[in-house]
C-alpha positions as CSV (number, residue, x, y, z in Angstrom):
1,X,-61.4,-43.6,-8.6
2,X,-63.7,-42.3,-6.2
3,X,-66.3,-39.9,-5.5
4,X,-66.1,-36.2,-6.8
5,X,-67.7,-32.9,-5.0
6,X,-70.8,-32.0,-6.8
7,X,-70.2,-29.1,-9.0
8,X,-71.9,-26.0,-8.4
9,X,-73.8,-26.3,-11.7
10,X,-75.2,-29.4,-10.7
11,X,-76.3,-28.6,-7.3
12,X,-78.2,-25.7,-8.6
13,X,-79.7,-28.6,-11.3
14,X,-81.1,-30.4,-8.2
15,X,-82.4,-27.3,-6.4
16,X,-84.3,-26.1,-9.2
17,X,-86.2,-29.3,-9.1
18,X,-84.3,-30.5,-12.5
19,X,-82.7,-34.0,-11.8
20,X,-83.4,-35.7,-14.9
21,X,-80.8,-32.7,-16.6
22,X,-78.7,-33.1,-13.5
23,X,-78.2,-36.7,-14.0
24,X,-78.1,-36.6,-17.8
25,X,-74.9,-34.3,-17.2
26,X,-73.4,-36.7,-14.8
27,X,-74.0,-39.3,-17.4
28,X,-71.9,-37.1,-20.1
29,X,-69.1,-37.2,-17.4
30,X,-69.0,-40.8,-17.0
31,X,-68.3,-41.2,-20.4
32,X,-65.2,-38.7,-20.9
33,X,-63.7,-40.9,-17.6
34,X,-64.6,-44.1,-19.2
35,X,-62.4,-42.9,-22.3
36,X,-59.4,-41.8,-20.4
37,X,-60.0,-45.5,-18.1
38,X,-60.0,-47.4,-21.5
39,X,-57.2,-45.8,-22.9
40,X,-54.8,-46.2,-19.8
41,X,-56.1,-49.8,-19.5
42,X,-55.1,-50.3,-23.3
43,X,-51.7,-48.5,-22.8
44,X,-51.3,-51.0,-19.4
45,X,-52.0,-53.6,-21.9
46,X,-49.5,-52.8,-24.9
47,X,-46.8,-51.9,-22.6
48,X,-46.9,-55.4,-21.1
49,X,-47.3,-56.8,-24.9
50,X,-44.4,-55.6,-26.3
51,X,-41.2,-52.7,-26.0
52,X,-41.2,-48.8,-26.9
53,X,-38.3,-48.6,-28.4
54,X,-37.6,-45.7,-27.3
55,X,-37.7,-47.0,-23.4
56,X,-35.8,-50.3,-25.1
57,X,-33.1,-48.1,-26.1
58,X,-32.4,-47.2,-22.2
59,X,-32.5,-50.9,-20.9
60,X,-36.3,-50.6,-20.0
61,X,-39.1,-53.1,-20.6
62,X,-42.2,-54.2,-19.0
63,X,-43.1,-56.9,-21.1
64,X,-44.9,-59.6,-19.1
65,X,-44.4,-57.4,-16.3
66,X,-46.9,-55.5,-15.0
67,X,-49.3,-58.3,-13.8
68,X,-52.5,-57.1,-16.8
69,X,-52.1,-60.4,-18.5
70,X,-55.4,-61.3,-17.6
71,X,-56.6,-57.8,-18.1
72,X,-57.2,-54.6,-15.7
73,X,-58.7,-54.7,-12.3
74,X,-61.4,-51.2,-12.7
75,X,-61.8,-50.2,-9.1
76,X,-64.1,-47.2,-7.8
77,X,-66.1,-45.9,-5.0
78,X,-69.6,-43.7,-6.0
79,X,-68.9,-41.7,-9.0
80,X,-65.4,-43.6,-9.1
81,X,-68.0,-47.3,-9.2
82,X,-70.2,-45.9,-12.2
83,X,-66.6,-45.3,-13.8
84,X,-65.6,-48.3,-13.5
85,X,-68.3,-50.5,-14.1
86,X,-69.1,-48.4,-17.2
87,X,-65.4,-48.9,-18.4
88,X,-65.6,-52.5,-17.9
89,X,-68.9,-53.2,-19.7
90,X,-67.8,-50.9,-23.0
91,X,-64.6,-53.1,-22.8
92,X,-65.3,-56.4,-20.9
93,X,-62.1,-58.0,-22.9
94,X,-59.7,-56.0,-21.2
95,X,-60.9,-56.3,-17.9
96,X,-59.9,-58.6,-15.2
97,X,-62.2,-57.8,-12.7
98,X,-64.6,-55.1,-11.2
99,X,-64.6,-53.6,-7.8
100,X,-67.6,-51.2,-7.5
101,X,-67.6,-49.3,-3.6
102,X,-71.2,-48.1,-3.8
103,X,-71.3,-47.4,-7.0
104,X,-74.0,-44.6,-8.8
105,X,-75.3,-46.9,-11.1
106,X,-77.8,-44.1,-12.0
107,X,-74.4,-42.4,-13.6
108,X,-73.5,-45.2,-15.5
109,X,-73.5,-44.7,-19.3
110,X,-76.6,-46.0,-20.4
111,X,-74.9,-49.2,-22.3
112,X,-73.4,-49.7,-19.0
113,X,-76.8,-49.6,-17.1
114,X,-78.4,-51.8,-19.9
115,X,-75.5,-54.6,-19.8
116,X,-76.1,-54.7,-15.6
117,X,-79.4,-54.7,-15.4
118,X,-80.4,-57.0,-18.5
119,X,-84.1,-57.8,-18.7
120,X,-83.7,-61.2,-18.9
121,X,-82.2,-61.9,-15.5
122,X,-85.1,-60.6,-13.9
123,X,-87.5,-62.8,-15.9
124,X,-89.6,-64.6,-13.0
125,X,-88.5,-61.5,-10.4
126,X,-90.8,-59.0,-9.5
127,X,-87.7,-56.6,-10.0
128,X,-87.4,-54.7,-13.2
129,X,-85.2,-51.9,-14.2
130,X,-86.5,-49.6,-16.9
131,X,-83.0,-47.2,-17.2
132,X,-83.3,-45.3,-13.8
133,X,-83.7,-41.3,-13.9
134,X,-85.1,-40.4,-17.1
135,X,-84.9,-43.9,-18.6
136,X,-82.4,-44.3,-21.4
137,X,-81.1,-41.9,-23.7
138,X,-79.4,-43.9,-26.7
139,X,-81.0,-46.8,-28.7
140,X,-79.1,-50.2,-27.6
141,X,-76.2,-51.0,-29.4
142,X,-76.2,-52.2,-32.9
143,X,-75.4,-55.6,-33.8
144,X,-72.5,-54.5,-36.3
145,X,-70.9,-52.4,-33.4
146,X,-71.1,-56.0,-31.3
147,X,-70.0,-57.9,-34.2
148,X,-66.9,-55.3,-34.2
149,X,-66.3,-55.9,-30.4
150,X,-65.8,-59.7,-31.1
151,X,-62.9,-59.1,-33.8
152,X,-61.1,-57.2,-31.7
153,X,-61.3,-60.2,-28.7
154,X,-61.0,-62.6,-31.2
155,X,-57.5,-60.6,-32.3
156,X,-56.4,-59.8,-28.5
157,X,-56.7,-63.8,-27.7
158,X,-54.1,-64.3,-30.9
159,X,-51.4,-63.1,-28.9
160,X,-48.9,-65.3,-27.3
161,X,-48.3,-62.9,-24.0
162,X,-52.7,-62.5,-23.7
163,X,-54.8,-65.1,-21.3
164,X,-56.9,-66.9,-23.3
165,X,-59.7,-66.2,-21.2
166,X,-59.9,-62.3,-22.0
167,X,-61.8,-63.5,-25.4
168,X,-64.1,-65.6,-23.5
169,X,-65.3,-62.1,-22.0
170,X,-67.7,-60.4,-24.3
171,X,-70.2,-58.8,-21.9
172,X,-70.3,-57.2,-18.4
173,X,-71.5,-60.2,-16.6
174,X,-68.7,-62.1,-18.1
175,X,-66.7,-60.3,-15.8
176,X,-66.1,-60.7,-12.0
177,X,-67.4,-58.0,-10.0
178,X,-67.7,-57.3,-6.2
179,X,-70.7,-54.9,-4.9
180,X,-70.2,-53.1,-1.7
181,X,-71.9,-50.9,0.0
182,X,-72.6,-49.4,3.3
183,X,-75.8,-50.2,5.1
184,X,-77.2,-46.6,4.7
185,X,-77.2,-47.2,1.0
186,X,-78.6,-51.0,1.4
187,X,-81.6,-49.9,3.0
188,X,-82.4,-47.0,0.8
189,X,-82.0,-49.2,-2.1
190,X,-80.1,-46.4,-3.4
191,X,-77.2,-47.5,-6.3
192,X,-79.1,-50.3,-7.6
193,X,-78.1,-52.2,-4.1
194,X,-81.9,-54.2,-4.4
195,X,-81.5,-55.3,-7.9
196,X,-77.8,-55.9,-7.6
197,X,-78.9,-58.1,-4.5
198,X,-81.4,-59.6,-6.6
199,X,-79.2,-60.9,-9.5
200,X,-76.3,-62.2,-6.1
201,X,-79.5,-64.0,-4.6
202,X,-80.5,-66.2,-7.9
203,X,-76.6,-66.7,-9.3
204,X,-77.1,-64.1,-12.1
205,X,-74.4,-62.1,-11.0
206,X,-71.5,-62.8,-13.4
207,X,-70.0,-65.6,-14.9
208,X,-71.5,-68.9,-14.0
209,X,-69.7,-70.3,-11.2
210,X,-67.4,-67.4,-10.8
211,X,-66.6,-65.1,-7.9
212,X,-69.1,-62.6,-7.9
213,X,-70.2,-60.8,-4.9
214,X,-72.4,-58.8,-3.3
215,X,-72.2,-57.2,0.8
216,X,-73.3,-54.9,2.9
217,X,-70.9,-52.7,5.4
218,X,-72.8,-53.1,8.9
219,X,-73.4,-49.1,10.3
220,X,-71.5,-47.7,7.7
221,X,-72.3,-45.0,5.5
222,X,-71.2,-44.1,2.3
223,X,-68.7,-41.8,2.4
224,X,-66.7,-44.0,5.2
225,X,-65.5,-45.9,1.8
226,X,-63.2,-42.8,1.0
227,X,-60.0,-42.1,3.7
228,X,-62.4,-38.7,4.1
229,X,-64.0,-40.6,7.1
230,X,-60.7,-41.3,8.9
231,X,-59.1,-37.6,8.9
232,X,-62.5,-36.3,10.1
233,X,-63.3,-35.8,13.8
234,X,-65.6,-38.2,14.9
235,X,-68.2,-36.6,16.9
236,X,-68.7,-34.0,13.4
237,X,-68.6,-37.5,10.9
238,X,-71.7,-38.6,13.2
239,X,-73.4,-34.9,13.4
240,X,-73.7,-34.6,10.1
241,X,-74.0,-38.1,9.1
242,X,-71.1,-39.2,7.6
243,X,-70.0,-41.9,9.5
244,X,-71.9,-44.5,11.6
245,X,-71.7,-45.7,15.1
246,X,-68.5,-47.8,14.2
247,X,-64.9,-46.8,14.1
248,X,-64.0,-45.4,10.6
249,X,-60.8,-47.1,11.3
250,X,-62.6,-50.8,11.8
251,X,-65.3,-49.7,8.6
252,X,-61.8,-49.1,6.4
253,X,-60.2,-52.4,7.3
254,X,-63.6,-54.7,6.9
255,X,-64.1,-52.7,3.5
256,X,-60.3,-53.8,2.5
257,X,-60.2,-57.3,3.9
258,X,-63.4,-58.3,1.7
259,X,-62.6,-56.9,-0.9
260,X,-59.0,-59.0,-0.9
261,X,-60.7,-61.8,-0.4
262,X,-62.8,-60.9,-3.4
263,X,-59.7,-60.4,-5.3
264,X,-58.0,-63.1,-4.0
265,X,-61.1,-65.6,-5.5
266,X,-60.7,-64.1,-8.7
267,X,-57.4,-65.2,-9.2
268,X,-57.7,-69.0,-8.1
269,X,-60.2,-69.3,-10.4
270,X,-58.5,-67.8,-13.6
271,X,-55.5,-69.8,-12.6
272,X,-57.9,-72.6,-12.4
273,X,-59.4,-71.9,-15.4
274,X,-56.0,-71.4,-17.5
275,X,-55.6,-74.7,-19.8
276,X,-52.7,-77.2,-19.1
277,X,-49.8,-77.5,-21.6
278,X,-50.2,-81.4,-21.5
């Protein structure tokens, strides 16, 4: 997933001075993507789980093959990152692992924003995060609806083709995730880069002892983590600041290389964490 072109509708919301609706809308968005995410993560899931008959009937299977045993890997840049993140917090027991490219965390779904910037991890801070634009919307989620949640990881562990380790994962920060962004962002403290720096800084940042990360892109700016930075001339990427003093191409490759190693660190320590059959 990554970042979408600003409707007109919205850009008019801005222009007029009204953020808070502008935002709000954005918000709605997320949610509709989070719903198709989820269900293509659950159909990625059941396919690897067990045969369509009507694919077994023509020799096809993908049972315990399409690599989701441990869950999905939700990957986005901007828009594409408050996707993502959002999907992975409403359904942290069928995700593997987050990668968030400068993501809008101001466009998260407000359960989303709630379950990555927790009060209690700032306790002791002088960071706090009261909802972002407009604050929150919905109340907090009810304790049946998180009761509901656990009896469906509780049934998902069950299965004999499911890792273990998927129940185990019952909030956001259960879940690995790897923030990046470009340096134009970092110093704005635009997509939550401070407090996600914060929570990196004092080990709050996903699971205990997991793989977690946080960087900043050196002279990079944000849209250089789309391919939109590479197929534009350079000398009009700099004059209207879309790219920074670096070769897009070098940017693209630093950007992938970290975030394999992320992903790489992810699965050592599932496969560490995978019990022994002795």
């Amino acid at each position: 997933l990554s970042s979408a072109i600003m409707p007109f509708w919205l850009e008019k919301l801005y222009a007029d001075g009204k953020e808070n609706e502008s935002v709000r809308r954005r918000r709605s968005q997320t949610k509709h993507r989070v719903s198709e995410l989820l269900y293509a993560a659950q159909s990625l899931l059941n396919l690897n789980e067990k045969n369509i008959p009507q694919l077994q009937s023509h020799g096809i299977s993908f049972v315990n093959k399409l690599g989701v045993i441990d869950g999905v890997t939700f990957m986005g840049h901007s828009f594409g990152g408050a996707s993502a993140l959002s999907a992975a917090a409403k359904r942290p027991d069928l995700t593997f692992c987050v990668i968030a490219h400068e993501p809008a965390v101001d466009w998260m779904t407000d359960d989303a924003r709630r379950a990555l910037f927790p009060e209690k991890k700032f306790v002791g801070t002088r960071n706090s995060y009261t909802g972002g634009t407009g604050g929150y919307e919905e109340e907090s989620e009810e304790i049946g609806d998180a009761e509901k949640r656990r009896e469906e990881y509780l049934r998902r562990s069950s299965s004999v083709s499911t890792s273990s380790s998927l129940a185990n994962r019952s909030t956001l920060h259960d879940v690995d995730m790897l923030f990046l962004y470009s340096d134009q962002w970092a110093k704005q403290g635009w997509g939550g880069s401070k407090l996600v720096e914060c929570l990196h800084q004092r080990g709050e940042l996903g699971p205990e002892s997991g793989a977690s990360d946080y960087g900043v892109i050196a002279e990079a700016c944000h849209i250089e983590f789309s391919d939109t930075a590479m197929l534009t001339p350079a000398w009009l990427g700099r004059a209207t600041n879309n790219l920074g003093k670096r070769n897009p191409h070098d940017t693209a490759q630093e950007i992938a290389s970290r975030t394999l190693v992320f992903l790489d660190g992810v699965k050592k320590r599932n496969v560490q964490k995978e019990p022994c059959d002795y």
